[in-house]
N, C-alpha and C positions, 0 to 999 in steps of 0.2 A: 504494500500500500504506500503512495506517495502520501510524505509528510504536507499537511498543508500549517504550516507556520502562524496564520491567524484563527488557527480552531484547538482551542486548549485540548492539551496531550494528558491522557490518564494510566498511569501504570500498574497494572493491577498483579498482585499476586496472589495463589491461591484461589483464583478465579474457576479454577474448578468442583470447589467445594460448596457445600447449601451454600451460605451468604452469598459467594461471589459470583456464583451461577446467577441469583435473583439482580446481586449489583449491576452487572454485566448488561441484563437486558435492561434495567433503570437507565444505565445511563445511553444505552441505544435509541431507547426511547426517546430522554431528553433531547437528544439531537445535538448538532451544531459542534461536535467533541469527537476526539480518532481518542481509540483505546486502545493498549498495547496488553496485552495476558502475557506470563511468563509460565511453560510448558517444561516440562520436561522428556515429553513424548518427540521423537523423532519427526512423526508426520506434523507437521506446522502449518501443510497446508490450508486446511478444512478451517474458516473464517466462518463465526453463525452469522455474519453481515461485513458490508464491504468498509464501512468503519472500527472493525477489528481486525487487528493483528496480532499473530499466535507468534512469539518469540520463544525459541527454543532457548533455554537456559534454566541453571538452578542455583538456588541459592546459596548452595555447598561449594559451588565452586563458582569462585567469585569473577574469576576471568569473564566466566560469558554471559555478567550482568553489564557490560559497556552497550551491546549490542541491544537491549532493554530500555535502558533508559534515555532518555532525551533532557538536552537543558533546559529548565526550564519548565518541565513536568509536577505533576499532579503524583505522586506515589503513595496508592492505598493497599496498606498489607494487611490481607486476611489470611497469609500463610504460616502454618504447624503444622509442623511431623507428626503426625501421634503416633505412629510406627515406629519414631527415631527417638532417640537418647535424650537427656535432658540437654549434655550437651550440645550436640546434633544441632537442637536446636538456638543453642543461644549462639554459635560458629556463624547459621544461618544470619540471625541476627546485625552481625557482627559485620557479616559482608554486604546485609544491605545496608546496615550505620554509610558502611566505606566506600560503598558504591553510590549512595545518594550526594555525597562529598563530592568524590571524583567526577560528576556527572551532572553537577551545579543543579538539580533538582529545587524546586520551589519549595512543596511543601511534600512530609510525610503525614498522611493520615493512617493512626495503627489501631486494628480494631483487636482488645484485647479480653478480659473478661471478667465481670462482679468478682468472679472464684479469688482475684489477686486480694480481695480483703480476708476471706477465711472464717477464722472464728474469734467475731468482733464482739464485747456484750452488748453494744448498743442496740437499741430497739430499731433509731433512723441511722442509718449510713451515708455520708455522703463526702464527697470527694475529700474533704479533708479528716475523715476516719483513719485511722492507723489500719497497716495492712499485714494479717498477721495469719498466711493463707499456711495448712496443715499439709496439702497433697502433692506430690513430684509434680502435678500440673500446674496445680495454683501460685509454687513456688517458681517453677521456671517460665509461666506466663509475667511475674512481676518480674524479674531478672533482665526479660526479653524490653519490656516497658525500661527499664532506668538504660538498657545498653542505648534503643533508640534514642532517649532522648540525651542521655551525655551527647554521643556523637552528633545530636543535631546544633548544638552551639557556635555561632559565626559561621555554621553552611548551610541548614534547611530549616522551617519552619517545621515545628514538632507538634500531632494534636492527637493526643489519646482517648478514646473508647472504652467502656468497659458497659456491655450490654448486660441485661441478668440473661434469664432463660429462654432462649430465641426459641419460639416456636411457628407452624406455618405448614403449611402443605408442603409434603415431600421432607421433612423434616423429623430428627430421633425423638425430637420433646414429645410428650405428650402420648407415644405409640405404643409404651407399655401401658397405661391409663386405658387408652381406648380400648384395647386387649383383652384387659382384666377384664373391664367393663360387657366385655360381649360374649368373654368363652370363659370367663374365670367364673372360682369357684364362689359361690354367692356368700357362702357365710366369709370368707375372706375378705368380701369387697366390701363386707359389711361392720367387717372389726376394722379396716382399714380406715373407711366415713367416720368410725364412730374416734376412733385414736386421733387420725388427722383435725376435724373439726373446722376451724375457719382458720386452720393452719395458713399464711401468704403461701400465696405460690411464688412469686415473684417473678411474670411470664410476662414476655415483654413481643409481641408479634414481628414476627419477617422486617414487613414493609415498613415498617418502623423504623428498625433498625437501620433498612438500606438506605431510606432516606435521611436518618440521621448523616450517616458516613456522604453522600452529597453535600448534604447540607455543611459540612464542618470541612468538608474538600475544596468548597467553592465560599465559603465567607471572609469577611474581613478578618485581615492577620492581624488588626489588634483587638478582635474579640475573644480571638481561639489560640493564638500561638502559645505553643510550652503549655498549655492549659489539658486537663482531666474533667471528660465527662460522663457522667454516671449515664447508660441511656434504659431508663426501665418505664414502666406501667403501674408503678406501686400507687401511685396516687389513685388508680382508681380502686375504689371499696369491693369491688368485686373481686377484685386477684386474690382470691382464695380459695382452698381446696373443696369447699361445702357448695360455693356458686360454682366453679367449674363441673364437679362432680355431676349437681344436678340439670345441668344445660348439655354439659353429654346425655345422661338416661335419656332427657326430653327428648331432644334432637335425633339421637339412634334410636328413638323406639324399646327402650328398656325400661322394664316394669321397677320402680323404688323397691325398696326394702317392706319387707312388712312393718317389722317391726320399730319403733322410732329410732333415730341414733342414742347412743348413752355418752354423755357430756364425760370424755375423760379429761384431767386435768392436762394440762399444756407441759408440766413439770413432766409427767408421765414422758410425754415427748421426748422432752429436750434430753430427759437419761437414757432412752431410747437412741437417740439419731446420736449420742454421743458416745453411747458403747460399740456402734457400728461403726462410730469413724467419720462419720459424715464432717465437711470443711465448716461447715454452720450446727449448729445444734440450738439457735434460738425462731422454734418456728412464728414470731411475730415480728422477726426482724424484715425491716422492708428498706427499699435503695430509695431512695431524695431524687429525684430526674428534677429538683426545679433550678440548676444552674442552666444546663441545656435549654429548658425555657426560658428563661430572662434575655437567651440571645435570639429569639425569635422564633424556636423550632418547636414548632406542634408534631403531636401523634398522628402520623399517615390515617391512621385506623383505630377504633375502638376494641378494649379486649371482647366483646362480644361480638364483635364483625368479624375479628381474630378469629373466633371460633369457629364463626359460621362457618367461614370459607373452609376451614382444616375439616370438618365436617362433610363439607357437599367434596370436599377434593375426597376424604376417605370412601365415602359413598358410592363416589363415579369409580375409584379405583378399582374397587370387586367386578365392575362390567365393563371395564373400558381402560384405555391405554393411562395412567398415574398420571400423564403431564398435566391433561385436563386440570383445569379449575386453577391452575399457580400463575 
């Protein structure tokens, strides 16, 4: 694809994964912007439109991120190993700190994750929470966060992310839920309703999300530069596990319980999620999203539109090709 110089350049990595798939077509959509993917598959050719280009390279080997980036560029990273090592991944890291340098790059926007706070006791969390994550994930997600931003000092503009729990059509949230819900055992789903309670979910929708990461790719750099934003759904009253629960049964067609739920304490819980190990073990704790607002950026979507759609996509999937509906 010939560069065209007056249509901002977006460089995307991990564009093959849930988020960057859905990024990908967002910003196809938007228009008027060439996007560049970084691939690690041989075949490069196969473009899903004539405004992307498939750049073969990896982020392990940092040689063949020159041919990736452009001066000047947009750099949003949604890429993680999960197959790879902690280290692995912070190397990766490491060489796009040094390739965004060398390649005079505008801005990084890095989409990272709520898990870097861990097991905070606060009830609200918000950017400036201490981060104090338990899991090889949550720990090497925040490691990945400070490599980017040291390296960004006197050479890119730096804007971090940390979504809660993406969920969406074609997406892992929410698919063992639906599951239980349809084949599982009933008195299970039923100690589960009654233990969870109006447990937060802290489920923050797709479009959301994607539009957040525009949003923060293309704003003024002295709203966002060097800055951390929470991007979640907590504020609405509904992100809990008692209103998702029963908006599934409705929606699928599945008969409530007989019997009412039994009110177990929350303490119950939180000894629960924390003999298991879980990175949170306070289930009232909910993320702050209102810095992200103060600079202008609303919810693509409601969490019950959220729903619906993940719903009519499950739906159509049993009789027709899964793309439907996303």
């Amino acid at each position: 694809m010939e560069m065209d110089i007056n249509r901002p350049v977006f460089c995307v990595t991990g564009a093959s994964g849930y988020i960057g798939k859905h990024l990908v077509r967002a910003l196809v959509e938007r228009g008027e912007v060439l996007i560049r993917t970084l691939s690690r598959n041989r075949d490069t050719t196969n473009s899903v439109h004539p405004d992307v280009s498939v750049i073969q390279g990896d982020l392990r080997k940092p040689e063949t991120l020159a041919s990736f980036l452009v001066p000047g560029c947009t750099v949003i990273n949604l890429a993680y190993g999960f197959g790879a090592s902690s280290s692995e991944n912070l190397m990766a890291a490491k060489n796009l700190a040094w390739a965004c340098r060398e390649n005079l790059v505008k801005r990084l926007v890095h989409c990272s994750t709520a898990s870097v706070f861990g097991r905070v006791r606060e009830n609200v969390v918000n950017e400036k929470s201490s981060c104090n994550p338990r899991t090889e994930y949550g720990v090497t997600k925040l490691l990945i966060e400070q490599i980017l931003y040291a390296g960004s000092h006197g050479y890119y503009e730096y804007v971090n992310l940390r979504p809660t729990g993406v969920f969406g059509p074609g997406g892992a949230a929410m698919v063992g839920l639906i599951a239980s819900l349809r084949k599982g055992s009933r008195i299970l789903n039923y100690m589960r309703s009654s233990l969870f309670g109006t447990r937060k979910m802290n489920l923050v929708n797709l479009d959301t999300v994607t539009s957040a990461i525009i949003f923060l790719a293309t704003s003024d750099q002295k709203k966002v530069d060097g800055e951390t934003f929470i991007i979640s759904a907590d504020d609405e009253p509904d992100n809990n596990f008692q209103y998702v629960e029963n908006y599934l049964l409705n929606r699928l067609n599945i008969k409530d319980y007989l019997l009412p739920r039994i009110a177990v304490p929350s303490a119950l819980l939180s000894f629960i999620l924390r003999v298991r190990g879980r990175d949170s073990d306070n289930p009232g704790r909910i993320f702050d999203p209102s810095k992200i607002r103060n600079t202008g950026f609303r919810n693509e979507m409601s969490l019950e539109d959220g729903l619906a759609k993940l719903v009519k996509w499950h739906l159509r999937k049993e009789t027709s090709d899964p793309r439907e509906g996303m």
